[in-house]
N, C-alpha and C positions, 0 to 999 in steps of 0.2 A: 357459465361454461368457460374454460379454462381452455385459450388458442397458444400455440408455438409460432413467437415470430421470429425470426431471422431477423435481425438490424448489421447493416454496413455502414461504419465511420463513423466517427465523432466524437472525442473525447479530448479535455484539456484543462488545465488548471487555471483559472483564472483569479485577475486582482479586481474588484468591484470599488469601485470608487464613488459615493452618494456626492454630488454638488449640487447646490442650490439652482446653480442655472451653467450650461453648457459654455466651456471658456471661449472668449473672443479673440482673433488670430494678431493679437499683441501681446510682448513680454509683460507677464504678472507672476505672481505670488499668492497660490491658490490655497487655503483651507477647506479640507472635505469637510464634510456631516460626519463620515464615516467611512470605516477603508477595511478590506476583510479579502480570505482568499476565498474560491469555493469553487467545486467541481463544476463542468463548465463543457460548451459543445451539444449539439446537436443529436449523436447519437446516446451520450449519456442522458441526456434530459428522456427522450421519448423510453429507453431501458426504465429508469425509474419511474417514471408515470405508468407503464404500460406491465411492469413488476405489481406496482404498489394496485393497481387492478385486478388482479392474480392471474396475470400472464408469465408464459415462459417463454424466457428472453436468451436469446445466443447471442450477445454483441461480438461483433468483430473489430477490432482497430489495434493501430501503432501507437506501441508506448517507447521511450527512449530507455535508456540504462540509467535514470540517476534519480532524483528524491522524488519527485514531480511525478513520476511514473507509478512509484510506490504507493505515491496519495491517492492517485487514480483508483490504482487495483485498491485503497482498504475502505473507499467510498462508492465503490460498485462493488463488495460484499453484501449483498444481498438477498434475500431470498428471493426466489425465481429468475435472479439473474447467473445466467453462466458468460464467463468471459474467456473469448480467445486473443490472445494478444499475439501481435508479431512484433517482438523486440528488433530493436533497429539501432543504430549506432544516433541517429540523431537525436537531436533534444528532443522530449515531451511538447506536443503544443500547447502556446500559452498566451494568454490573451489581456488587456489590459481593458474594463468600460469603463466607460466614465458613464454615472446617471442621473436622472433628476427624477424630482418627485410626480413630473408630469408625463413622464415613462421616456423621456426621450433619452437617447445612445447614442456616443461612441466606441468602436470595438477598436482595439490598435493591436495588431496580431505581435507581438512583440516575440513569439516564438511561432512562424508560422506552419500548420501541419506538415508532416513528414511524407513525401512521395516519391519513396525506391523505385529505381527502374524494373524491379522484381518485388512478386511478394510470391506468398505460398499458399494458394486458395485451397488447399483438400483439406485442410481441417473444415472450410469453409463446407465445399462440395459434399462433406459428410452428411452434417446436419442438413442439407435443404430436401430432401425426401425427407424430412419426419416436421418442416416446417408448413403451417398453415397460410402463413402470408411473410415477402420477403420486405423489408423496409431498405431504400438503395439511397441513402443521404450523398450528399456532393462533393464527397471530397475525391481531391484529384485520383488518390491509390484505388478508388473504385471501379473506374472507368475501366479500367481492364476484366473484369468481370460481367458488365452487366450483357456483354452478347451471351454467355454463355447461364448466365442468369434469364434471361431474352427467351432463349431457347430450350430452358425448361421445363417453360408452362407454369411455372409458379408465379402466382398473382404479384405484381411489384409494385408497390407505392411510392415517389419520390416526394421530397418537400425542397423547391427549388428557391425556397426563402426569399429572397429584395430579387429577382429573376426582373433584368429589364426589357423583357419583353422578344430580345432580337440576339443577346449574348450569345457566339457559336458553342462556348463550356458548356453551357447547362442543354444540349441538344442533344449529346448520347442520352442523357439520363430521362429524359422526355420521350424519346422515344422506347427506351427499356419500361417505362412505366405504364399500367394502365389506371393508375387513378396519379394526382394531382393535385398538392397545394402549393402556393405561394403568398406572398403579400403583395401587398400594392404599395409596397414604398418607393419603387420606383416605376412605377404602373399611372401615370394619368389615366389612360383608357385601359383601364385593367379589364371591361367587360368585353371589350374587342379581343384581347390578348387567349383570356377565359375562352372564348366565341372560335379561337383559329385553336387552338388547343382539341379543343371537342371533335373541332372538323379532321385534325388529325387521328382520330380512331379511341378518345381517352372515352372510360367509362361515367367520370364525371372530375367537377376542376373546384376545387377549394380556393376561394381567395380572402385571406385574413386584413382586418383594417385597423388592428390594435383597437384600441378604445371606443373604433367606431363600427367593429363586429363583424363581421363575414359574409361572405355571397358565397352560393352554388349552383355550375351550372351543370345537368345533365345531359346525357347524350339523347336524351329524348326531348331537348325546349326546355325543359323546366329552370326556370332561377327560383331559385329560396333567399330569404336573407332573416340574420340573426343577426340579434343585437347582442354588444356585449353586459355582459350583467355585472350591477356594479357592484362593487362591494366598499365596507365602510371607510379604510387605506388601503392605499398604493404602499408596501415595502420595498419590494425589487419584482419589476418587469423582466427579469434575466427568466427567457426556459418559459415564456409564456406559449411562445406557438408552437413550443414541442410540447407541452402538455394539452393542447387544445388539437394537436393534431391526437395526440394518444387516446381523450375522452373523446372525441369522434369513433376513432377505428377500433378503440373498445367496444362504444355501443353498436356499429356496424357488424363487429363478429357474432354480437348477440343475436344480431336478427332483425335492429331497428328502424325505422325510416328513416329516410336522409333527413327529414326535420327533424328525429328526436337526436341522430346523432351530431347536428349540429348544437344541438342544445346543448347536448353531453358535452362536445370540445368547449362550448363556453362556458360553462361551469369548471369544467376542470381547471381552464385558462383563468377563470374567479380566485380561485384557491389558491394558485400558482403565486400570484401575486401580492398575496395575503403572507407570502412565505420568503422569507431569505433563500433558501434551497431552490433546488430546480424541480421537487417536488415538494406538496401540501402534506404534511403529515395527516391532514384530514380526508386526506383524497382515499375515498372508497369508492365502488361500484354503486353502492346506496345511495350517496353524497352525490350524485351524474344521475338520480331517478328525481 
């Protein structure tokens, strides 16, 4: 069955950098494995995962006037993806990782997102009556939205990514939401964090651990935990926890239990990685049973 989500932010052109091991904060002279651009961000990743599912996707975001922008728009042609773009005089975001074979990152925002003191949300406010669930990602331009997203009664999911726990940024969007992921990258006590989340009125809290799989807690006691499954190589880890958050809230609109859709997000999050893209060209609905 075929849902309409609403997605808020996220899109950027990024340089992928492979290195053998993470550089150390002395002057050197670095040779990659390998060096490539590719579409990049948060809201793009979950649009394609959540597309490539046979969902219908309205993304919303800021692109700049210049090449960057244009790549954007012909790498979210898509089927089931419709794109609203607010053009803005700023540059396109753009981001530099550095990777390694053992999934670890750096991101260097080398173009960082664009956030007008104005945008024009009624293309927005259009589509969210024919929307089934809204997705509120973190970038700054959204924040001005999410009260009145708040107050429409429309389900809103955020993914508040490396969230250290106490950051005052990521507190609108915690409170606009009623479900919850993040990591635990910078989480030591991530089940505490999880534990005061819950106590604030969420339906349930996703916390991802890369390679070492996921925790769930609900608002009724329950922790679940999933391991991550492995597959034969690591390609590029870029776009794993938006595809893991996407095969989760897939199999959730289906109708699943929270343990099958954590399974779901970890297989999709499988595939992901198996893939230079920020989607698995093998990523089906079938591929997540």
């Amino acid at each position: 069955m075929s849902s309409s989500i609403l997605i808020l932010g996220g899109t950027s052109l990024d340089t992928i950098i492979h290195l053998d091991q993470l550089p150390s904060p002395v002057p050197q002279t670095i040779w990659p494995r390998q060096a490539y651009r590719s579409l990049g961000s948060t809201g793009a990743g979950k649009s394609l995962n959540l597309a490539a599912l046979g969902h219908r996707i309205t993304l919303h975001t800021l692109l700049g006037r210049d090449a960057e922008a244009e790549t954007i728009r012909q790498q979210l042609a898509k089927p089931g993806i419709r794109l609203l773009v607010e053009a803005t005089d700023i540059a396109t975001e753009q981001h530099v990782n550095l990777m390694t074979a053992a999934g670890e990152r750096i991101s260097l925002f080398v173009q960082p997102p664009a956030a007008p003191e104005t945008v024009d949300w009624q293309p927005v406010m259009a589509q969210l009556p024919g929307a089934d669930l809204v997705v509120a990602n973190i970038l700054a331009y959204v924040k001005p939205a999410l009260g009145w997203l708040q107050a429409s009664g429309q389900p809103v999911w955020t993914d508040l990514h490396d969230y250290d726990g106490s950051d005052p940024y990521h507190q609108p969007f915690i409170d606009a939401a009623k479900v919850i992921f993040l990591s635990s990258d910078n989480l030591p006590d991530y089940r505490r964090t999880m534990e005061q989340l819950i106590r604030g009125g969420k339906a349930f809290v996703v916390c991802t651990h890369g390679s070492a799989g996921a925790t769930l807690l609900s608002n009724d006691g329950q922790w679940l935990e999933q391991a991550a499954i492995q597959v034969p190589e690591v390609i590029d880890t870029n776009g794993a926890g938006d595809a893991f958050f996407s095969g989760f809230l897939h199999c959730y609109l289906q109708g699943g239990t929270l343990t099958d859709c954590l399974r779901a997000g970890a297989m999709a999050g499988a595939l992901c990685v198996t893939s230079r893209e920020l989607v698995s060209d093998r990523l089906t609905p079938e591929a997540l049973s």
